[in-house]
C-alpha positions in Angstrom: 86.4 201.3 -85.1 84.9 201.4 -81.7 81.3 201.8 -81.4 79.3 203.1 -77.8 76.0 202.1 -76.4 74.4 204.6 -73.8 72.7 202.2 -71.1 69.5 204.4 -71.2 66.5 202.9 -70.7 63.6 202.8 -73.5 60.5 204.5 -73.8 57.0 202.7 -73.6 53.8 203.8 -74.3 52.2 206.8 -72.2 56.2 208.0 -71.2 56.9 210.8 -71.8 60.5 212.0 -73.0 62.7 214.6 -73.8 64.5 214.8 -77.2 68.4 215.5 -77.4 68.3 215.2 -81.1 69.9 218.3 -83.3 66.5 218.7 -84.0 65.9 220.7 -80.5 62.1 219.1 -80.1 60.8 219.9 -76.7 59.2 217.1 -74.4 57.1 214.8 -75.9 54.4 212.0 -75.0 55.0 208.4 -76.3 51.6 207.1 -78.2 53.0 204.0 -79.9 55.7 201.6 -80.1 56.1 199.5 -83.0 59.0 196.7 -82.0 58.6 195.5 -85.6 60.0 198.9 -87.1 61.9 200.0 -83.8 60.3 203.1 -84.0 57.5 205.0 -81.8 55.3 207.7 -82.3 55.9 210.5 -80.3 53.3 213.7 -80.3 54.8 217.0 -79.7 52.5 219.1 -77.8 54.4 222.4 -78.1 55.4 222.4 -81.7 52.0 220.8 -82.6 53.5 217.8 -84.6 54.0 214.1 -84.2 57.3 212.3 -85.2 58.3 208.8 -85.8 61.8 208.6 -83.8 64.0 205.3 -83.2 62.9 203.7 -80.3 66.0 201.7 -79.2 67.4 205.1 -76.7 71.3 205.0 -78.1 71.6 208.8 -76.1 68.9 210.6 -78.2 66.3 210.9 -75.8 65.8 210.8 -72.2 62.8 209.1 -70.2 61.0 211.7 -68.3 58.2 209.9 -66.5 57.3 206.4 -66.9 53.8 205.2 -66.2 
């Protein structure tokens, strides 16, 4: 089985990204990172929700603007 890894860069806190999931979320701003869980929380302005999402970027989302 071959396996892929998108060279995308990662998100850090204050970034602010654009989700490509099948979950059609709009742009979002990065509030925390945890490395421990490899997750960040991401707050949704549009949809009015916040999201824990995989932080390692495997394609998933894309770094807007970085601070």
């Amino acid at each position: 089985m071959r396996t892929f890894r998108i060279q995308a860069p990662n998100a850090v806190e204050g970034d602010f990204i654009k989700d490509k999931s099948p979950l059609k979320r709009s742009m979002g701003f990065v509030q925390e990172v945890n490395l421990l869980t490899n997750m960040m929380k991401v707050k949704f302005p549009k949809i009015g929700r916040e999201a824990w999402i995989v932080w390692e970027n495997h394609g998933h989302y894309v770094v807007v603007k970085t601070t």
